[in-house]
DSSP file (Angstrom, degrees, kcal/mol; ACC not computed):
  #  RESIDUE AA STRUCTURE BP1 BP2  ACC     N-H-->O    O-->H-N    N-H-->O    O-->H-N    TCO  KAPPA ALPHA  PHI   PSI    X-CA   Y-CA   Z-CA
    1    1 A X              0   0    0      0, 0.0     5,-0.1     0, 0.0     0, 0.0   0.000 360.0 360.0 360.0 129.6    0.0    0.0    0.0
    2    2 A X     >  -     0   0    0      1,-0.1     4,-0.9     3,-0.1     5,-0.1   0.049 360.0-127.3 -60.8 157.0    1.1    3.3   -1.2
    3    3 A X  H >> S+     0   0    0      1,-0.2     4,-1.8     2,-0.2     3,-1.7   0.985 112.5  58.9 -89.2 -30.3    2.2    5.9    1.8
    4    4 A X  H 3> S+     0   0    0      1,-0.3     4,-1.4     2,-0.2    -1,-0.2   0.887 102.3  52.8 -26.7 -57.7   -0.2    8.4    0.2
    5    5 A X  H 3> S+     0   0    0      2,-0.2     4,-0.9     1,-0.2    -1,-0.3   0.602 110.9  43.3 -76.9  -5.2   -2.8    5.9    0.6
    6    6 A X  H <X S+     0   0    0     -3,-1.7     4,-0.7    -4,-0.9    -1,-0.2   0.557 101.8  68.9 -68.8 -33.9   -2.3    5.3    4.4
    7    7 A X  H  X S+     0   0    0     -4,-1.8     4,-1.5     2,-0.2    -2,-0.2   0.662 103.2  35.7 -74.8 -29.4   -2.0    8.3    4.9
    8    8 A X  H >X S+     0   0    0     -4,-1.4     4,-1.7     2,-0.2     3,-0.7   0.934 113.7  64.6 -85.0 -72.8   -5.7    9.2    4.1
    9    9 A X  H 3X S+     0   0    0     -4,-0.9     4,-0.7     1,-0.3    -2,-0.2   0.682 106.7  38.1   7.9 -64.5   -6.3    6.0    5.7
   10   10 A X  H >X S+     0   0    0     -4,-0.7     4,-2.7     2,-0.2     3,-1.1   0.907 106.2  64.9 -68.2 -46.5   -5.1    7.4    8.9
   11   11 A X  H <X S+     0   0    0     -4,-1.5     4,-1.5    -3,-0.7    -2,-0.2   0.861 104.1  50.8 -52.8 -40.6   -6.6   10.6    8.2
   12   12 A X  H 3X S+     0   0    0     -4,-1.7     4,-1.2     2,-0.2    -1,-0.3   0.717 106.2  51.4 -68.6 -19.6  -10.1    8.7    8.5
   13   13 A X  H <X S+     0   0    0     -3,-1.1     4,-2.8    -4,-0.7    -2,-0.2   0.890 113.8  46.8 -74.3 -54.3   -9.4    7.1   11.5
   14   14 A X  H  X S+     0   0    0     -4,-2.7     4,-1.7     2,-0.3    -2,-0.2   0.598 111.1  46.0 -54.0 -33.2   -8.5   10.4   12.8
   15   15 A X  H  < S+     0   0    0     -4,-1.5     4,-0.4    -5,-0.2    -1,-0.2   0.806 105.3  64.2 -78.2 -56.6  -11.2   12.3   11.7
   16   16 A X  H >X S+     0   0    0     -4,-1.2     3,-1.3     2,-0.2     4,-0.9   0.935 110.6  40.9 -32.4 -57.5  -13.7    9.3   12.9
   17   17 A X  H 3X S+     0   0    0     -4,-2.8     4,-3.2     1,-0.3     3,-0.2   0.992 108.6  58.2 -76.2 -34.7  -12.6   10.1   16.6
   18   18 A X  H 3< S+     0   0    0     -4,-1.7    -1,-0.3     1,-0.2    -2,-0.2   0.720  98.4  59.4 -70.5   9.2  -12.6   13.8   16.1
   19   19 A X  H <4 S+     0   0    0     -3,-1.3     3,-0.4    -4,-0.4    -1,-0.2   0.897 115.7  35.1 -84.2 -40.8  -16.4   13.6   15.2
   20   20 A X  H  < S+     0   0    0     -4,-0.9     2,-0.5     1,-0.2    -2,-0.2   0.826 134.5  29.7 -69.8 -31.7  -17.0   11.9   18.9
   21   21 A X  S  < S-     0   0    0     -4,-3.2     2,-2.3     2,-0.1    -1,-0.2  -0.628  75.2-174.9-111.1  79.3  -14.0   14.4   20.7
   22   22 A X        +     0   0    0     -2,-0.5     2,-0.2    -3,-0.4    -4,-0.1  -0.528  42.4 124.0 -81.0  81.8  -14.2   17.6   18.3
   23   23 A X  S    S-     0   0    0     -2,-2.3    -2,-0.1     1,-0.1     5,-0.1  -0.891  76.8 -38.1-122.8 176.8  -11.0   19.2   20.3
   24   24 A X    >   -     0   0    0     -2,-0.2     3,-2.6     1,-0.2     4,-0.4  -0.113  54.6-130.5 -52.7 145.2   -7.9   20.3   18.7
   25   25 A X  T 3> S+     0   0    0      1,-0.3     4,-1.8     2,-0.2    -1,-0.2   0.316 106.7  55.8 -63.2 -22.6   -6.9   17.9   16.0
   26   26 A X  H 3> S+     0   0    0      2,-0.2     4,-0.9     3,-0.2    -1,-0.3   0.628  93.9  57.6-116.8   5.0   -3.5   17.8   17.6
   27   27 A X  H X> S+     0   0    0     -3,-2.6     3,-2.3     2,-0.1     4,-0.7   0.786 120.7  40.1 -65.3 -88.7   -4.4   16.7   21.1
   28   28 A X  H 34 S+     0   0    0     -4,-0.4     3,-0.2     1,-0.4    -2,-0.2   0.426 112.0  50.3  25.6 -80.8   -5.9   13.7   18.6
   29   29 A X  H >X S+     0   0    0     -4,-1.8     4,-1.5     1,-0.3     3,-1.1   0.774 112.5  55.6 -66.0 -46.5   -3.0   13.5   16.1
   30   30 A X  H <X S+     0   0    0     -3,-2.3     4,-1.6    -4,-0.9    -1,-0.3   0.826 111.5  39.0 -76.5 -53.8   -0.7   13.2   19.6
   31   31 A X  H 3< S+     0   0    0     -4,-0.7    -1,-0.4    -3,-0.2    -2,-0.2   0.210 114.4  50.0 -94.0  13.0   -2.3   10.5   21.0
   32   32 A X  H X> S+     0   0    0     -3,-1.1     3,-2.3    -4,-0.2     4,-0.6   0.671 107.7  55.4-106.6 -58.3   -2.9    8.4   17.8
   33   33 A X  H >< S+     0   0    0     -4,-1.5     3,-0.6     1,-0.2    -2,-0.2   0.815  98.5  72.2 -53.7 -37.8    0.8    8.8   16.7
   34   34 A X  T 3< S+     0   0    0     -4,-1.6    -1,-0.2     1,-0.2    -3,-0.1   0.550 100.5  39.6  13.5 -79.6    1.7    7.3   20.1
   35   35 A X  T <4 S+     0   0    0     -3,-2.3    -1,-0.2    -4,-0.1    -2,-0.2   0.606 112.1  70.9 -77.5 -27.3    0.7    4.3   19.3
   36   36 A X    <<  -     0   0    0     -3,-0.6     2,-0.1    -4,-0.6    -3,-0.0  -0.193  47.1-165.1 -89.5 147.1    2.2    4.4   15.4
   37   37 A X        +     0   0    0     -2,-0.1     2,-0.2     2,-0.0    -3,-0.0  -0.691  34.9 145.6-140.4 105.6    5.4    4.2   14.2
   38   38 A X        -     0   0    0     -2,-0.1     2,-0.2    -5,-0.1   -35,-0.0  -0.593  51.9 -71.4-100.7 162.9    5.2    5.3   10.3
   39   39 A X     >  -     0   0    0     -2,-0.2     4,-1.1     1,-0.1     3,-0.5  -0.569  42.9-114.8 -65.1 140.8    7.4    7.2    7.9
   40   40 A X  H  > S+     0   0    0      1,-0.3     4,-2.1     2,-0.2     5,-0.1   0.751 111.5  50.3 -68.1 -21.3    7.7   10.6    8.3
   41   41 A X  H  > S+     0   0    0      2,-0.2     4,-1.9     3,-0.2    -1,-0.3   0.895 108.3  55.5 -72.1 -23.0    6.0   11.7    4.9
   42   42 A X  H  > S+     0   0    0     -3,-0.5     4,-2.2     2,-0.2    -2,-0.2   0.978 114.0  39.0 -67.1 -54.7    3.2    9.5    5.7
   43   43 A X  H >X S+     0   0    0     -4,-1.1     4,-1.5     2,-0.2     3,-0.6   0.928 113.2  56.8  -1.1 -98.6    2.9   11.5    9.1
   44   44 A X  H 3X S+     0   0    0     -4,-2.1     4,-1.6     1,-0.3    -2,-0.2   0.648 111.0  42.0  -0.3 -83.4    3.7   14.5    7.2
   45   45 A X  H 3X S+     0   0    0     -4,-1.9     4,-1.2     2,-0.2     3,-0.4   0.843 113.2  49.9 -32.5 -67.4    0.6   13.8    4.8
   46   46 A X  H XX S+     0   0    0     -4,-2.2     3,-1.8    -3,-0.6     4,-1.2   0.913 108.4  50.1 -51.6 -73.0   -1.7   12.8    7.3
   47   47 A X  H 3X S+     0   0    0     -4,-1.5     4,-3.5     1,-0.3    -1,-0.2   0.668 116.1  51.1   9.6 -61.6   -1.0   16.2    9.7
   48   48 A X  H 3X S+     0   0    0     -4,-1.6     4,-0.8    -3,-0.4    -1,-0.3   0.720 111.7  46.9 -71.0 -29.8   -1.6   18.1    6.2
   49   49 A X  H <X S+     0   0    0     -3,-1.8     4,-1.5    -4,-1.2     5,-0.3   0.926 119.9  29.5 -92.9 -70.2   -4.7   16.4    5.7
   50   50 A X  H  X S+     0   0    0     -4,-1.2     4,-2.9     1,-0.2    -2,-0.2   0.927 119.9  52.1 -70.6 -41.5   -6.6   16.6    9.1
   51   51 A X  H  X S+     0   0    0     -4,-3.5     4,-1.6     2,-0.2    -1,-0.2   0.841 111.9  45.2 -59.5 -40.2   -5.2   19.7   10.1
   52   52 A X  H >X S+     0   0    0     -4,-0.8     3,-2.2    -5,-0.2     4,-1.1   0.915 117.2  46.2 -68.4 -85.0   -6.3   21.6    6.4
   53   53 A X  H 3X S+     0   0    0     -4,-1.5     4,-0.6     1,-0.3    -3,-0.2   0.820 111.7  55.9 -56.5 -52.3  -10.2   19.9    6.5
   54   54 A X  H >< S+     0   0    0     -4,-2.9     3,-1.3    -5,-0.3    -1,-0.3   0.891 115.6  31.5 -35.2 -50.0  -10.4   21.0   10.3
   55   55 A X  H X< S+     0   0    0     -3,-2.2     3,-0.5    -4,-1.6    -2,-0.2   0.985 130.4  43.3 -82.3 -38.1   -9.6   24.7    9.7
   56   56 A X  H 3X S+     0   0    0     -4,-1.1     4,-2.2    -5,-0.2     5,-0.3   0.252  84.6 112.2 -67.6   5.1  -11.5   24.2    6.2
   57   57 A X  T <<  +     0   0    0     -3,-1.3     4,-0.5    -4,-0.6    -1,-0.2   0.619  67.4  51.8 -82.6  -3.0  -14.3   22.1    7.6
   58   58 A X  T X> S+     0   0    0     -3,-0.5     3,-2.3     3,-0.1     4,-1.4   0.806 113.2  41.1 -90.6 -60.1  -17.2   24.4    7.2
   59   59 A X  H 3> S+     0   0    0      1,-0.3     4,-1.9     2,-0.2    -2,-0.2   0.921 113.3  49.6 -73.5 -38.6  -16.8   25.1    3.8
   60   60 A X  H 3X S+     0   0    0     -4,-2.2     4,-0.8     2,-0.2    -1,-0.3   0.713 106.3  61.5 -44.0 -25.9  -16.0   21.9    2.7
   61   61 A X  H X> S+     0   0    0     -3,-2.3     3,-0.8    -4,-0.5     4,-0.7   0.974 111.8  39.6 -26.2 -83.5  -19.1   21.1    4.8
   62   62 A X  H 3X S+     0   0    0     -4,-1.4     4,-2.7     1,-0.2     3,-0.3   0.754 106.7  59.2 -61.8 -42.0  -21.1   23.3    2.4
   63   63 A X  H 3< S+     0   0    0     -4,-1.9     4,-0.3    -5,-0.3    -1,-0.2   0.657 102.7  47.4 -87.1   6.4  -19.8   22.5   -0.3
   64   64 A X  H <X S+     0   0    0     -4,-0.8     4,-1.9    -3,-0.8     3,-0.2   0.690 112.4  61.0 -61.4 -29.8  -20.6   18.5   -0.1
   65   65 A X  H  < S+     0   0    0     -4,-0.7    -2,-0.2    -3,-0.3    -3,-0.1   0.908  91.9  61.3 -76.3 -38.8  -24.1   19.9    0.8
   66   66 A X  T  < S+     0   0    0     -4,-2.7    -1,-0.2     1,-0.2    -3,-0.1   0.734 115.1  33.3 -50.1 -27.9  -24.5   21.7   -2.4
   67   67 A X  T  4 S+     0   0    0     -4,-0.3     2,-1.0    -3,-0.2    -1,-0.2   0.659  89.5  87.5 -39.1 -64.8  -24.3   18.6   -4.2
   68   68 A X     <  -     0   0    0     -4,-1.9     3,-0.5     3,-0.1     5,-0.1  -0.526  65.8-155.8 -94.9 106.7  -25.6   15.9   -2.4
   69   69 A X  S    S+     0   0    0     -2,-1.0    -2,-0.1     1,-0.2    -3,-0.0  -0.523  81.1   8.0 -84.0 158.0  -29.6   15.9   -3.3
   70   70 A X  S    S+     0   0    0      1,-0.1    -1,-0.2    -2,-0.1     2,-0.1   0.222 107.2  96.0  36.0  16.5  -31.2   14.5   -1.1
   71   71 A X        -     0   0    0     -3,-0.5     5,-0.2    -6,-0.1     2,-0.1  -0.899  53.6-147.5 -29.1  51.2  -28.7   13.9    1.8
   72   72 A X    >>  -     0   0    0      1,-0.1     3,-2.1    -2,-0.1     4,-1.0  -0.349  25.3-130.7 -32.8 120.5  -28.2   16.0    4.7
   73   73 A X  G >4 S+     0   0    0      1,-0.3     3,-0.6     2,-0.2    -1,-0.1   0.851 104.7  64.0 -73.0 -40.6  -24.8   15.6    5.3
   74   74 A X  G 34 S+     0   0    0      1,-0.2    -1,-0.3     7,-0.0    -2,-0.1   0.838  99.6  54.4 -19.6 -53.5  -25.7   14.9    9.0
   75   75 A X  G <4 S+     0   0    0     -3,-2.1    -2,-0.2     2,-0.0    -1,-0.2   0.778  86.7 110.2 -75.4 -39.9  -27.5   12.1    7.9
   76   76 A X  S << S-     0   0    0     -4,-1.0     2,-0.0    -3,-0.6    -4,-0.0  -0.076  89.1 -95.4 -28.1 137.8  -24.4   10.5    6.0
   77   77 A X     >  -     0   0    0      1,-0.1     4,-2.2     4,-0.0     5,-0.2  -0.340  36.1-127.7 -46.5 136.1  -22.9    7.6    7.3
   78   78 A X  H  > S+     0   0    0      2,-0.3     4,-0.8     3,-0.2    -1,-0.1   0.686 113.1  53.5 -88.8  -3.8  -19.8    9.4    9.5
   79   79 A X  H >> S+     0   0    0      2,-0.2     3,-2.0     3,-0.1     4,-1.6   0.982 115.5  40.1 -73.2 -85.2  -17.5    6.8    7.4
   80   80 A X  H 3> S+     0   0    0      1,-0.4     4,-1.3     2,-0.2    -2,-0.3   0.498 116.1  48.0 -77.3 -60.0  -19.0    8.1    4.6
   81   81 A X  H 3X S+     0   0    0     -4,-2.2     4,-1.4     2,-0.2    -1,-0.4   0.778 110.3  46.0 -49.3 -52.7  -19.1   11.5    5.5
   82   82 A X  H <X S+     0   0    0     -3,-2.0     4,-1.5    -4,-0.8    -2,-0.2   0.669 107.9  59.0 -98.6 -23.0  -15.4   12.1    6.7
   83   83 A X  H  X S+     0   0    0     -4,-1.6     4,-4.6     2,-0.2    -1,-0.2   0.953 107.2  51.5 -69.3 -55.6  -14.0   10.2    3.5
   84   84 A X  H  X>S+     0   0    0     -4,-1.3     4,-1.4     2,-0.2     5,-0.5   0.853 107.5  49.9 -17.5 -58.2  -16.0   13.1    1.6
   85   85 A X  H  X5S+     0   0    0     -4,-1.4     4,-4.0     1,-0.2    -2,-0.2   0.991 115.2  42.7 -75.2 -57.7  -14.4   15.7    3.6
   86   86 A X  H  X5S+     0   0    0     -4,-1.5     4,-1.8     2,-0.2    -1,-0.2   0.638 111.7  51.2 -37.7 -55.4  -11.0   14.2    2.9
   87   87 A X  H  X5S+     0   0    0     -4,-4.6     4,-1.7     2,-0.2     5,-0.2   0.995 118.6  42.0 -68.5 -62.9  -11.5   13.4   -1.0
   88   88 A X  H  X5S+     0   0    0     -4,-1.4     4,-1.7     1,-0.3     5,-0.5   0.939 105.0  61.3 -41.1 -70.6  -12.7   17.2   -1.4
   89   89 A X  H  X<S+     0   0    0     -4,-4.0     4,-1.4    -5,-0.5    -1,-0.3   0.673 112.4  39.3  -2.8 -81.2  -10.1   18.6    0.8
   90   90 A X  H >X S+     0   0    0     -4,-1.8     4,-1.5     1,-0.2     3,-1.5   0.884 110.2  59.3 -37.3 -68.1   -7.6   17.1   -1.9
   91   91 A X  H 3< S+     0   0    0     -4,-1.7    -1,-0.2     1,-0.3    -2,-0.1   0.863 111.3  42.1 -16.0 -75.8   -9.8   18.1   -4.4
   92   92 A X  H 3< S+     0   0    0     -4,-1.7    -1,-0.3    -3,-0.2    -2,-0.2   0.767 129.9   7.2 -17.1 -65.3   -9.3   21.4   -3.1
   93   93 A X  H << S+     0   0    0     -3,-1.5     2,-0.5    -4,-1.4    -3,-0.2   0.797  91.8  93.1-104.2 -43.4   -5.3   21.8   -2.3
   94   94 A X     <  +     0   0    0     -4,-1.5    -1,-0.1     1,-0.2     0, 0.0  -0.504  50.4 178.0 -97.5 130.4   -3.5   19.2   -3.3
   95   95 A X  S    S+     0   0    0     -2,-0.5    -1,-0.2     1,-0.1    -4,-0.0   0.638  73.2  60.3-105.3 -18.8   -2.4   20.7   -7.1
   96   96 A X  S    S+     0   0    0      2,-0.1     2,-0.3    -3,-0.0    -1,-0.1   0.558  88.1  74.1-113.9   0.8   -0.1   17.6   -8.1
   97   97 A X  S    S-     0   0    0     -7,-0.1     2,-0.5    -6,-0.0     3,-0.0  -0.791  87.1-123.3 -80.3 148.5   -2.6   14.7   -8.1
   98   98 A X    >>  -     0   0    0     -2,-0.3     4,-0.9     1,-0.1     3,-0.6  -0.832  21.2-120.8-100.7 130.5   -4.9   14.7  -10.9
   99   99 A X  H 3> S+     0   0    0     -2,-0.5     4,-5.9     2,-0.2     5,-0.3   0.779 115.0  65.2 -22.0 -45.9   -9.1   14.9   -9.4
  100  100 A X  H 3> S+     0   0    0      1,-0.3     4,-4.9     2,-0.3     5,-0.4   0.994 105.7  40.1 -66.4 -76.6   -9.5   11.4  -11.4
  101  101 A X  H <> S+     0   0    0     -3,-0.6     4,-2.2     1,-0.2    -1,-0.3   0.915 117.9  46.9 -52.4 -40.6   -6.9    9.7   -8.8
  102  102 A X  H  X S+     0   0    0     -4,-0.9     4,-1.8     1,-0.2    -2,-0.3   0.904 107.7  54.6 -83.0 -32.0   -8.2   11.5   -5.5
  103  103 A X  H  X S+     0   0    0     -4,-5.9     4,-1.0     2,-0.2    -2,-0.2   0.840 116.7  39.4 -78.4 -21.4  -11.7   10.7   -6.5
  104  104 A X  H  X S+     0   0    0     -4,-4.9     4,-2.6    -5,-0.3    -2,-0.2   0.818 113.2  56.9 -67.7 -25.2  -10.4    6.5   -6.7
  105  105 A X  H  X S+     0   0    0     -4,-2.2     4,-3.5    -5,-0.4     5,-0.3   0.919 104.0  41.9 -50.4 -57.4   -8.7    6.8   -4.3
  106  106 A X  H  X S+     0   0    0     -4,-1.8     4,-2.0     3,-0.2    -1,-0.2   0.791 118.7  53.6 -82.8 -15.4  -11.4    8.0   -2.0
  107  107 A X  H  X S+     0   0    0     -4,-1.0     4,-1.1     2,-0.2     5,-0.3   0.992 100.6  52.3 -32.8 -84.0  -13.6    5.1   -3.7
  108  108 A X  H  X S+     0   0    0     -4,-2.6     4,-2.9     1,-0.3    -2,-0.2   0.804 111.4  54.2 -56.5 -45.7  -11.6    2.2   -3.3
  109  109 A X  H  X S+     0   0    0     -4,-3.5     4,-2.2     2,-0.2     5,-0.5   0.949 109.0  51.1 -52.9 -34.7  -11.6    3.6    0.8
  110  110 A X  H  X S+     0   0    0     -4,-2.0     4,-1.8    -5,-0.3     8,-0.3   0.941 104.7  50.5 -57.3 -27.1  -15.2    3.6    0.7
  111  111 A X  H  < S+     0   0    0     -4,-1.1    -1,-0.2     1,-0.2    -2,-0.2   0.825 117.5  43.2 -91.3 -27.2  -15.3    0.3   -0.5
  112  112 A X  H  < S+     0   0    0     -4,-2.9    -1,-0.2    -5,-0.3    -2,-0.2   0.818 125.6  24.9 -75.3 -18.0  -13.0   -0.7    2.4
  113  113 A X  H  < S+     0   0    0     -4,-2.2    -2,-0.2     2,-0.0    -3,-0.2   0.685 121.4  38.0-120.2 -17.7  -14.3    1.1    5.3
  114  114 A X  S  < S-     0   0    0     -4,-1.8    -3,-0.1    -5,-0.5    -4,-0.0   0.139  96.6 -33.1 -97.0-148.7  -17.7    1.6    4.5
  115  115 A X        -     0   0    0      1,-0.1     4,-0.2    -2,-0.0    -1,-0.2   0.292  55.2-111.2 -82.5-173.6  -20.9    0.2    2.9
  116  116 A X  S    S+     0   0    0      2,-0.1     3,-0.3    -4,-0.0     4,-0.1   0.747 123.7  39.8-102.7 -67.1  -20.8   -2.2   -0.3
  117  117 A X  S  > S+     0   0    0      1,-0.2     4,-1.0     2,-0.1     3,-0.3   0.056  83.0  98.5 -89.6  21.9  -22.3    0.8   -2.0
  118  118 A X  H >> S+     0   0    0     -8,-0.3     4,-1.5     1,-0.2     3,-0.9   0.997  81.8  60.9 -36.3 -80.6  -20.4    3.8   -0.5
  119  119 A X  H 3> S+     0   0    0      1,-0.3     4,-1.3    -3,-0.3    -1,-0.2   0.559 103.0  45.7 -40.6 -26.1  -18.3    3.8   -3.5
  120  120 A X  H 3> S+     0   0    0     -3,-0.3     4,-1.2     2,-0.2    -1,-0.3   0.823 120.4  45.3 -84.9 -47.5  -21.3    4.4   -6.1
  121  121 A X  H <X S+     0   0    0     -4,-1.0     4,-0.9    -3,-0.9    -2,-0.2   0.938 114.9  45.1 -68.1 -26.5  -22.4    7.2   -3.5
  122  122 A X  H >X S+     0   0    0     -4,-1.5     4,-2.4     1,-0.2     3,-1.2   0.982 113.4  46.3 -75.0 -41.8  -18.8    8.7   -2.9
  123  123 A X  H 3X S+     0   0    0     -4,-1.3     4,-0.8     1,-0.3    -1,-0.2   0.660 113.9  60.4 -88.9  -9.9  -17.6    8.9   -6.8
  124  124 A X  H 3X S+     0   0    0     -4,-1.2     4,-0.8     3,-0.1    -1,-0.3   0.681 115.1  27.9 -95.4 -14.7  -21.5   10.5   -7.3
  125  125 A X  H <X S+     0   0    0     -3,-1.2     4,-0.6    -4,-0.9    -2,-0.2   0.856 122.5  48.1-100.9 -29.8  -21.0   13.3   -5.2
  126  126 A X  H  X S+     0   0    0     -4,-2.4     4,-1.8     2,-0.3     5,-0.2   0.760 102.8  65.0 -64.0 -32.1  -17.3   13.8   -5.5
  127  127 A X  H >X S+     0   0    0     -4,-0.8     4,-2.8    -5,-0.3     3,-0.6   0.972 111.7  38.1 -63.0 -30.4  -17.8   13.5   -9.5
  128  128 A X  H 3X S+     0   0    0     -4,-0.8     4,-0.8     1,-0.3    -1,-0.3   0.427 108.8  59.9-104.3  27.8  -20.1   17.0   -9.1
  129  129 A X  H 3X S+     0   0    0     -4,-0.6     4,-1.3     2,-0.1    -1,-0.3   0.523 107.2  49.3 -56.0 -32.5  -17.8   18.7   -6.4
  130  130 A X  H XX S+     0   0    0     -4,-1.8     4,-1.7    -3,-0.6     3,-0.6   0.966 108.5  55.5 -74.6 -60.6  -15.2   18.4   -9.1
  131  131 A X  H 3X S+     0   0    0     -4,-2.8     4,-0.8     1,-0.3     3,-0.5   0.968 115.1  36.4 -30.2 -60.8  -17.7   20.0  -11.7
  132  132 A X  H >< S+     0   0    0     -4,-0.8     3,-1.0     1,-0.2    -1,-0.3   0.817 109.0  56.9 -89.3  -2.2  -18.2   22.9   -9.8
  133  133 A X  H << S+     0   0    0     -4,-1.3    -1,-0.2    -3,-0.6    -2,-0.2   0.535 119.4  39.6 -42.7 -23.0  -14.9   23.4   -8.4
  134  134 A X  H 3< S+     0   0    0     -4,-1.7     2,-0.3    -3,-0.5    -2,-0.2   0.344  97.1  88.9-111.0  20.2  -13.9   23.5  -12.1
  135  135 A X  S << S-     0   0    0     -3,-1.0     5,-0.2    -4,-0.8     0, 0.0  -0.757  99.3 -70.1-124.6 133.3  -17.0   25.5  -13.4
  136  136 A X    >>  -     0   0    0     -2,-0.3     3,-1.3     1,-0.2     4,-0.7   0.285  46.1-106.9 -34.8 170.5  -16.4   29.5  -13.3
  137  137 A X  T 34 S+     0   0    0      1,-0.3    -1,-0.2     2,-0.2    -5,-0.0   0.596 116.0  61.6 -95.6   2.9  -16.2   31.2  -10.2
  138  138 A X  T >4 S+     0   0    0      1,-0.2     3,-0.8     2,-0.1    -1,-0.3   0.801  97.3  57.2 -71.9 -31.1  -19.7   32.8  -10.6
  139  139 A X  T <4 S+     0   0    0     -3,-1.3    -2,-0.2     1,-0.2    -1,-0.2   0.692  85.3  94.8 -99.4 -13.0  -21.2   29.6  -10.8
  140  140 A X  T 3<  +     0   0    0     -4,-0.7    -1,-0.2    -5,-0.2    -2,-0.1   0.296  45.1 142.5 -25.1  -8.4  -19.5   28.8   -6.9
  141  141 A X    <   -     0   0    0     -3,-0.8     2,-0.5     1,-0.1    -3,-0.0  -0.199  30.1-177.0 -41.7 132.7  -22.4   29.9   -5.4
  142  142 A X        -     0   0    0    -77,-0.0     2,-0.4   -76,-0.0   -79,-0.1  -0.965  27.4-122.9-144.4 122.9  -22.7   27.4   -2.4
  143  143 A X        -     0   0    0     -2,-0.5     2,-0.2   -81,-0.1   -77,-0.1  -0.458  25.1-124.9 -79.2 139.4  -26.0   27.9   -0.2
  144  144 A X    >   -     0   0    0     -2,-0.4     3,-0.8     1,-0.1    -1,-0.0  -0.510   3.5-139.0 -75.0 142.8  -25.3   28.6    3.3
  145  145 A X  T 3  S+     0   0    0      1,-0.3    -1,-0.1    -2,-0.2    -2,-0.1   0.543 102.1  66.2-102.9 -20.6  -26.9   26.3    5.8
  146  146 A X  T 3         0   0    0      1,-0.2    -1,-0.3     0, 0.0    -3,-0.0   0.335 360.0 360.0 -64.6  -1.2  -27.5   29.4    7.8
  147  147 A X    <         0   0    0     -3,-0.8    -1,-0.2     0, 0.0    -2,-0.1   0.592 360.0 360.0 -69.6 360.0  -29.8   30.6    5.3
């Protein structure tokens, strides 16, 4: 297994406990590493990973919600949910993977940590978070959940 892919790996496990302890992400990341002994890019990766969708976690929030018809994001499976946050993240930041690989990527975890049919629900929401992240910036509108 690729360290890339462990690294989100880890990053879901990590992200699964902060949904039951939401404090900082590096009392978390402290006590998880603890136990671990990895490579330091993998580390590295993970860190980049939980620490960016924490401070990013509302709008990355919103913008899964804009998407996902029918779905409250609440309602999502929290497997299901926190891989989402993860694949977008990337989506998002990471400029030297191409969308096409972060959105198998975050498949092939669904289909390991989730549902039999996560993976048809992740690559369907993920496919139109890529659209409109790549659709002019007028067409960004993303309704606010406070509205």
């Amino acid at each position: 297994m690729g360290r890339r892919r462990k690294a989100r790996e880890f990053c879901l496990q990590i992200l699964f406990q902060l949904e039951f302890q939401p404090e900082d992400p590096s009392v978390v990341l402290n006590d998880f590493w603890s136990e671990k002994r990895v490579p330091p890019e993998t580390k590295e990766y993970t860190e980049w990973l939980v620490k960016g969708i924490f401070a990013r976690k509302n709008y990355i929030d919103e913008l899964i919600q804009s998407v996902s018809q029918h779905w409250k994001l609440e309602r999502m499976s929290i497997v299901d949910r926190n891989i989402l946050r993860l694949a977008v993240f990337e989506l998002l930041e990471e400029k030297h993977i191409p969308p096409a690989v972060i959105i198998n990527e975050a498949i092939e975890i669904a289909k390991k940590y989730s549902t039999e049919k996560a993976g048809v629900f992740v690559n369907g929401i993920l496919d139109a978070v890529r659209k409109k992240i790549d659709s002019p910036p007028d067409s960004h509108q993303i309704k606010s959940n406070q509205e």
